[in-house]
C-alpha positions as CSV (number, residue, x, y, z in Angstrom):
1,X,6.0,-40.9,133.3
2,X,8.9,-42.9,133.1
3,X,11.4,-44.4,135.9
4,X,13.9,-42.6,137.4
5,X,15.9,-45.3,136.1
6,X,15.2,-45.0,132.7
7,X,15.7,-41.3,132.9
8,X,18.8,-41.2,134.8
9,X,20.6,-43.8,131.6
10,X,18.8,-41.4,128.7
11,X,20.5,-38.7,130.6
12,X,23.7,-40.1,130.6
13,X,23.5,-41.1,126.6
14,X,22.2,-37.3,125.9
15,X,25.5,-36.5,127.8
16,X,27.7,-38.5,125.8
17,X,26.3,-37.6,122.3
18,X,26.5,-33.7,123.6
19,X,30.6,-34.5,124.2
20,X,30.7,-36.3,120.9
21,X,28.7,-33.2,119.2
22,X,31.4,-30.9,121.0
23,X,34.6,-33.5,120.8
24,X,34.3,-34.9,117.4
25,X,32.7,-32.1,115.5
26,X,30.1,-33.7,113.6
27,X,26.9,-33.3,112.7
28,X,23.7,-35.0,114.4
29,X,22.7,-36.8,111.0
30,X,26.3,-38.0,111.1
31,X,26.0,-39.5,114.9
32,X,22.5,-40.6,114.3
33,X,23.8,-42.5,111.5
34,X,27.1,-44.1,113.7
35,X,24.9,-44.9,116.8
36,X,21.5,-46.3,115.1
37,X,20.1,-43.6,116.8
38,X,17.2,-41.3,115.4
39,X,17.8,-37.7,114.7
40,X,15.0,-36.6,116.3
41,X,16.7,-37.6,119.5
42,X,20.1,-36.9,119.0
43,X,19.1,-33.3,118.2
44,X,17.0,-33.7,121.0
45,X,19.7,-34.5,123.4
46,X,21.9,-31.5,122.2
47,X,19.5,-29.5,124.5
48,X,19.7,-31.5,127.7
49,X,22.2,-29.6,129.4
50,X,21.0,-26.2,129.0
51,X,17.1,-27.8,130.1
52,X,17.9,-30.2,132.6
53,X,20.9,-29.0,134.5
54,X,19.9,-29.9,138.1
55,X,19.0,-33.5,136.6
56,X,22.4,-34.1,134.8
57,X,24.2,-33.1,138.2
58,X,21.5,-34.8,140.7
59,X,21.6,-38.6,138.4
60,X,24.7,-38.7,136.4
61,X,27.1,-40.4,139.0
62,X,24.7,-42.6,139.4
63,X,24.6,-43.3,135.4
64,X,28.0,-43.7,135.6
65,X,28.4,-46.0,138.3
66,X,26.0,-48.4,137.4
67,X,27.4,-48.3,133.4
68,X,30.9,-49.0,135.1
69,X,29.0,-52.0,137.4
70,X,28.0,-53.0,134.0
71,X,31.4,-52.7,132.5
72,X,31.0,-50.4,129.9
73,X,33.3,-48.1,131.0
74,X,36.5,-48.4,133.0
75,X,36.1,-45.6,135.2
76,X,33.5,-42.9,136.1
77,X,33.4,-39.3,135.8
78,X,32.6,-36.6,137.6
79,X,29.6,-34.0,136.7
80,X,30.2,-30.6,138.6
81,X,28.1,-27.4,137.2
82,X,31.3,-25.7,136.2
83,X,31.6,-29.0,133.5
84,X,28.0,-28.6,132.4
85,X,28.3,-24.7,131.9
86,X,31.5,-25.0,129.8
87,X,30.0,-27.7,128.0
88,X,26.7,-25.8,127.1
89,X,29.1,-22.9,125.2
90,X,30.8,-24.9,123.4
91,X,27.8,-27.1,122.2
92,X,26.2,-23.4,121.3
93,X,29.8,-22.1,119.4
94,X,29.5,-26.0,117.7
95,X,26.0,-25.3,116.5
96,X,27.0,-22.0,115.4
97,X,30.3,-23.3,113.6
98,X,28.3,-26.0,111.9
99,X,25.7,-23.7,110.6
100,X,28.5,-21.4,109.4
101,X,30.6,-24.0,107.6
102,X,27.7,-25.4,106.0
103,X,25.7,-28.2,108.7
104,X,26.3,-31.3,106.0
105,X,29.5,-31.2,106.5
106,X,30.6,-34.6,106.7
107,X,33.2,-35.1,109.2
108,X,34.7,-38.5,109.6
109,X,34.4,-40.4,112.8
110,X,35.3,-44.0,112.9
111,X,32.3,-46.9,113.7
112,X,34.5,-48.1,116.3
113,X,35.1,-44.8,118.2
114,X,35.2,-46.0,121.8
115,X,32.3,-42.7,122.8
116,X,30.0,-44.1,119.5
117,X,30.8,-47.7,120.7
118,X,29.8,-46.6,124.0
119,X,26.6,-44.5,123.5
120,X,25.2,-47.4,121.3
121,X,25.5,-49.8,124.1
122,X,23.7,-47.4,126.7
123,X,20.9,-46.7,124.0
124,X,20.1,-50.4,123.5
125,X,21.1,-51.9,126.4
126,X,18.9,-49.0,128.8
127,X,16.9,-46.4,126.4
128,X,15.1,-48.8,124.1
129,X,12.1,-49.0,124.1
130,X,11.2,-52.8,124.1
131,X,7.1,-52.8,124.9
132,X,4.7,-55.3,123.9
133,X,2.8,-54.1,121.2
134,X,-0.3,-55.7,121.2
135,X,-0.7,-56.0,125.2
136,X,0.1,-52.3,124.9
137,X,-3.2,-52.0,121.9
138,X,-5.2,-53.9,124.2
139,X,-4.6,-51.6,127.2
140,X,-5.4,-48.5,125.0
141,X,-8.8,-50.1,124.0
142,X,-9.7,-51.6,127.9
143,X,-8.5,-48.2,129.1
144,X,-10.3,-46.2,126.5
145,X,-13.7,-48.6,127.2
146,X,-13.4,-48.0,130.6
147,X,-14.4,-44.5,129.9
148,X,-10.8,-42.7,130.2
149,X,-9.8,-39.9,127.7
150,X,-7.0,-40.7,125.8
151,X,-4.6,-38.2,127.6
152,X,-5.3,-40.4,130.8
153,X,-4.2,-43.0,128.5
154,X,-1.3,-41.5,127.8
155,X,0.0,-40.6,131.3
156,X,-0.9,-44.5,132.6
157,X,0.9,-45.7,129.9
158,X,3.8,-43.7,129.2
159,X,3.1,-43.5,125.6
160,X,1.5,-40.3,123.6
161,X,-2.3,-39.0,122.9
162,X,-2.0,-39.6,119.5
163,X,-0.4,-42.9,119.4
164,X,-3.0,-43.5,122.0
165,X,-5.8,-42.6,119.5
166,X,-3.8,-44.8,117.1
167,X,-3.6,-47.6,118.8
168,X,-7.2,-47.5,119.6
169,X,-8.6,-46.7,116.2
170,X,-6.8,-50.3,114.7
171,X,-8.6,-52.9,113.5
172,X,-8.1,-56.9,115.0
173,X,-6.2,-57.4,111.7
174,X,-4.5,-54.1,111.6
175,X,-2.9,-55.5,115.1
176,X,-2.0,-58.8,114.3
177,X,-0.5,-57.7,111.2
178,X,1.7,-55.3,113.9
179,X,1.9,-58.0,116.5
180,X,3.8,-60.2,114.1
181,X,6.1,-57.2,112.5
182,X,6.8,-56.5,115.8
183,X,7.9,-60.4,116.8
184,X,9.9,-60.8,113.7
185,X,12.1,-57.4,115.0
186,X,12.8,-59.3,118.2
């Protein structure tokens, strides 16, 4: 599970790339590709408002105000259900248009759009994920030794079953090799 923090800011950045998707027209390879972040979760994201309605409406102002604490933005905005109905049609007749006018279509948006500028910041500076590899190895095997399946794992950690199994299955070399990959990123 993950905080109600952490969810409320990957809300608010699913948000935003759903009003870039609808404002800008382009495609999510094309956003992935401004914001450095993966497709899978920009297309991903594309579905948050019609799946978590009452979640966008219940933590967004929050989102908002602690972004604007942060200053990211200048000023917040308001979420109503009327916003997040109109929003889900036109992310639907974007999808459609898209597939229609052939998907690859390569719209050009600038790298220093102010809404690309803007989800970036929110991805890195809230929705990254920024664990300890190795500690988070050597909980999967102490957990796994202590007799707990590896979907117990899972939920304890906050990570998948098989990443989980992964993690597990690696060698002492095979996680220092990882441990100083992942030291070198930072």
């Amino acid at each position: 599970m993950i905080s109600e923090d952490k969810l409320m800011m990957r809300l608010l950045r699913d948000f935003l790339i759903c009003k870039i998707y609808v404002q800008k027209g382009i495609s999510t390879k094309n956003i992935s590709s401004k914001t450095d972040i993966p497709v899978a979760i920009v297309k991903r994201a594309l579905n948050v408002v019609t799946d978590r309605k009452e979640d966008l409406i219940r933590l967004l102002p929050q989102a908002f105000k602690k972004v604007k604490d942060d200053n990211l933005i200048k000023e917040e905005q308001t979420v109503t259900e009327e916003l997040l109905s109109r929003l889900e049609i036109a992310l639907e007749l974007e999808k459609q248009s898209l597939i229609v006018n052939n998907k690859y279509v390569h719209n050009s948006i600038a790298y220093a759009d102010e809404d690309i500028i803007l989800v970036k910041n929110i991805h890195h500076k809230y929705c990254e994920n920024k664990r300890d590899l190795v500690l988070t190895i050597n909980q999967v095997k102490q957990l796994r030794d202590a007799d707990l399946s590896y979907g117990q794992i899972a939920l304890k950690l906050g990570i998948s079953k098989s990443l989980a199994h992964k993690y597990y299955n690696l060698s002492d070399e095979e996680v220092l090799s990882l441990g100083e990959k992942s030291a070198k990123k930072r």
